[in-house]
N, C-alpha and C positions, 0 to 999 in steps of 0.2 A: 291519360289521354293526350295523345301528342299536339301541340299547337296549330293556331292554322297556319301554314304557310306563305313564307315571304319568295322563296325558289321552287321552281319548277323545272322538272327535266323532262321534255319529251322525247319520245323514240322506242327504238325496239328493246325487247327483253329476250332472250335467247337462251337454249343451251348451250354452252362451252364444252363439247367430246374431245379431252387432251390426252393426245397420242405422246406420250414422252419419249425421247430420242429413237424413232423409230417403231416400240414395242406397241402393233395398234390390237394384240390381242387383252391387253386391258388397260381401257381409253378410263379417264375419270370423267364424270359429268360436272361441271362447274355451271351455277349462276352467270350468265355476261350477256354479252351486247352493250355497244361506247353507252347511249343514254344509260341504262339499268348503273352501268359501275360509277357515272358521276353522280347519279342519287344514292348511291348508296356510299359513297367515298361521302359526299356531303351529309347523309344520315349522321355515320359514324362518327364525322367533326363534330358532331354537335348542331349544324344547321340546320334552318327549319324548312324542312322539304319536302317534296311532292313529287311522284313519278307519274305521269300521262304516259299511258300505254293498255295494248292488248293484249291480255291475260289469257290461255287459253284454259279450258277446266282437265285438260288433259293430267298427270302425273307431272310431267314438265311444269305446265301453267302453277300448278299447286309448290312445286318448288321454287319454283319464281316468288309465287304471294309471299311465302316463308322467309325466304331469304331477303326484299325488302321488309319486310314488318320487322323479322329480326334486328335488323340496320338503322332502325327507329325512322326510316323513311313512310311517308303520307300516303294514303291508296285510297284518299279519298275522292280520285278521278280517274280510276281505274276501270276498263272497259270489259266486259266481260266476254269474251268472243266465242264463238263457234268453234272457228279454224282450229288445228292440232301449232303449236308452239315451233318455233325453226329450233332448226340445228345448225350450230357450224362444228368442222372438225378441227381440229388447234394442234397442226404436228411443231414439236419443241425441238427444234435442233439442239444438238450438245452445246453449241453457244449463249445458249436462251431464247433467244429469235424464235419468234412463230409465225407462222405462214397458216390461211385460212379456205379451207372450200364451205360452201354454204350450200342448207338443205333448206329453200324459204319457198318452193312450189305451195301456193292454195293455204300460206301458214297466215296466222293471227296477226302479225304486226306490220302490212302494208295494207289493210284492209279498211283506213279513218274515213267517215263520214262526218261530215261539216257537226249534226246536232252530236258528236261522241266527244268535241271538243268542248270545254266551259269559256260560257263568255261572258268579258269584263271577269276576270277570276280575280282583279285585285291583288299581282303580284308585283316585287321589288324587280325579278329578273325570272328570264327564261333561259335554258341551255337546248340547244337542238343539233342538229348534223347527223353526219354517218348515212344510216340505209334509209330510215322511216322518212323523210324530207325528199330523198331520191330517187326510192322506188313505185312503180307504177303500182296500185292504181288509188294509193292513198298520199301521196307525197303531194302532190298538188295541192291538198287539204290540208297539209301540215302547215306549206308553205303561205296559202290566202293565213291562216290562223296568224301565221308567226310576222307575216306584213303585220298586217291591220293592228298588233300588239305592239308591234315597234314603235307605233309613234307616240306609246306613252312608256314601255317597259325596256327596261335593259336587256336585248337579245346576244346572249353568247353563243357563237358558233363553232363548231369544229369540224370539218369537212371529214375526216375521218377514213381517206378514200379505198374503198375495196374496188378494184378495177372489175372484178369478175363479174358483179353484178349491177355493174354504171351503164352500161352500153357503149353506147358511140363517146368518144371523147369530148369532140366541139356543142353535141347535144347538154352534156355533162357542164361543160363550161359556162354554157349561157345560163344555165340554172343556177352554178355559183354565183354568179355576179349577180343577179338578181336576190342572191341568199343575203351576199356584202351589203347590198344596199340598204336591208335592214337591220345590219348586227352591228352592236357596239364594241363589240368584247369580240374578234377573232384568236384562236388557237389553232397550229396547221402544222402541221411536221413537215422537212426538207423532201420526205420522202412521199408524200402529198406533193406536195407545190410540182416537183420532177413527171408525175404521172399528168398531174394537170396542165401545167407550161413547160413543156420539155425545153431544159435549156435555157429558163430564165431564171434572170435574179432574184433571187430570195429578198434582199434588200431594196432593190427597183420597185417587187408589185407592195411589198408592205407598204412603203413611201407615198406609192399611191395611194392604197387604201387609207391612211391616216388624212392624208389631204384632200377624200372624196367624203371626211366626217366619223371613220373609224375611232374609236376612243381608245381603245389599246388592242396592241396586234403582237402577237408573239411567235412565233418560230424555232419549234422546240428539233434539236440534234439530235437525240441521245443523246451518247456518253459524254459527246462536246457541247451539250450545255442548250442554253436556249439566247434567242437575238430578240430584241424586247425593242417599242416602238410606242411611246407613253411620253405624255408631259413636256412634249417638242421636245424630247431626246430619243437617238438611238443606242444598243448597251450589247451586251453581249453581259449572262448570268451564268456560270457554271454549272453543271452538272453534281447535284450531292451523290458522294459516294456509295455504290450498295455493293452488298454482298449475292452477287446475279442469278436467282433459280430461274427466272422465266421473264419475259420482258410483258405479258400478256395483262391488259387493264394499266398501266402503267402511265400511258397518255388521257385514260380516262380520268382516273384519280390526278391527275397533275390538273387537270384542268375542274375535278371538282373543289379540290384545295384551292386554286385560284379564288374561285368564286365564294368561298368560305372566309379567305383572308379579305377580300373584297368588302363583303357585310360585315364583317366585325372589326373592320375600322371605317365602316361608314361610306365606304363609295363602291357600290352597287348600284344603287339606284341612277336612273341619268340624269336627275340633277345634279348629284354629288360625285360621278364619275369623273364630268365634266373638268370636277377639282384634282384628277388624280394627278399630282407628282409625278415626276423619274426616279426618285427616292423608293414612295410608296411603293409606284412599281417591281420596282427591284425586290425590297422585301416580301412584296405577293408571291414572285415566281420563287424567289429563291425557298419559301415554303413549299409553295407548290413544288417544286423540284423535292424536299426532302421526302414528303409524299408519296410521291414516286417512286423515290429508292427502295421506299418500305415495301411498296409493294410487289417491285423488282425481285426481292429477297424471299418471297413466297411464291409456291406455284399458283399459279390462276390468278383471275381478278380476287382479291382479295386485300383491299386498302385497309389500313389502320384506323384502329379508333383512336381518338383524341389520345385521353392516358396512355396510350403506348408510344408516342413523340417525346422524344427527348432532347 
């Protein structure tokens, strides 16, 4: 019987339909969606985890429950929903690169009402972003939840931007900053910050966010590595090596690795954030990066269990 839980991941759980270099007459279906692969990228480390989300009892939904359970991830605040499960389509270019259309009309996982969320759940930290916090007509309920916990729980975020289904942009924006204002732990790729502030510095809004109370803010490249913002220092962490099938889940798993090396050296919590180094730091991401590579080296979201890091 698996532990109760110190981390929690909310957000969507999805099908992943992967079109490999064009051939879309046989797509694979993968387990995804950003929240579903940081609990389960955190499953497989070993942490103790929980995924908040809407199950649908479709075939989908059933592979979903499988594929967390299997991952030693918690489903003890799992919602049972009506709706049929989304789809996104995953076409792979020969590069690895993937690009996403989404099938989320009337599906399961924008659908949270206030009594589907637990309260006072008594966690170390939460992880949220992507679509479930942004999309109508449950995101607003994401977001009351993820306030009102921040002022005792470590909230990590990762904006995770699909523009397709943001809307307006400035709509979009005022909702981030309102996200900031409650997250300890930001994680945001270059190519986020670009759709969100066209044209601004990567280094400028982190600086800001640090000194409106962010605890560590990171800024992941790719290939060229990640720009890290911790312990009044700024750093630049390289990129670990991978051998490239697919780039897809790749920022998920970087950012559940974070949050794993976080709790098991003790600063997770926001007391003990508060203490985190520029050192520590460095060693978080620079795990967290090798994370990534692993999963880079696989098609689909598919992160590594512990024993397989070397």
């Amino acid at each position: 019987m698996l532990s109760f839980p110190r981390i929690a991941v909310v957000g969507e759980a999805l099908i992943d339909l992967e079109v490999g270099h064009g051939d879309a007459r046989h797509p694979v279906a993968h387990p995804g969606g950003s929240p579903m692969n940081v609990a389960v990228t955190l499953g497989r480390l070993g942490s103790e985890v929980a995924f908040l989300g809407r199950l649908s009892a479709d075939a989908f939904g059933k592979l979903l429950r499988t594929h967390l359970a299997e991952s030693d991830v918690n489903l003890r605040w799992i919602v049972d929903a009506d709706e049929p499960t989304s789809l996104a389509i995953v076409s792979v270019a020969p590069s690895g690169s993937a690009s996403y259309a989404f099938h989320v009309a009337g599906t399961a996982d924008w659908q949270w009402q206030d009594a589907e969320l637990p309260h006072n759940p008594g966690l170390d930290a939460v992880h949220a972003g992507s679509l479930a916090i942004a999309v109508e007509p449950g995101g607003p309920v994401v977001e009351r939840w993820l306030a009102d916990l921040g002022k005792t729980t470590t909230i990590s975020l990762d904006p995770n931007v699909r523009p397709a289904l943001l809307g307006d942009r400035d709509a979009y924006r005022e909702r981030l900053e309102r996200w900031l204002a409650f997250a300890a732990i930001v994680k945001v790729s270059d190519e986020d910050l670009e759709w969100i502030w066209p044209g601004a510095d990567p280094a400028e809004l982190a600086a800001d966010w640090i000194a409106k109370g962010r605890k560590l803010v990171i800024v992941t490249r790719g290939g060229d590595g990640s720009l890290v913002w911790a312990g009044g220092e700024a750093f630049a962490v390289p990129a670990a090596k991978a051998d490239m099938v697919d780039t897809v889940g790749a920022g998920d798993s970087f950012s559940g690795a974070l949050l794993d090396w976080l709790d098991r050296n003790g600063r997770l919590r926001r007391e003990d954030l508060d203490r985190l180094t520029a050192a520590e730091a460095r060693d978080a991401v620079a795990f967290a990066s090798k994370v990534a590579a692993v999963t880079c080296s696989r098609a689909g979201a598919n992160p590594p269990w512990r024993n397989e890091l070397v």
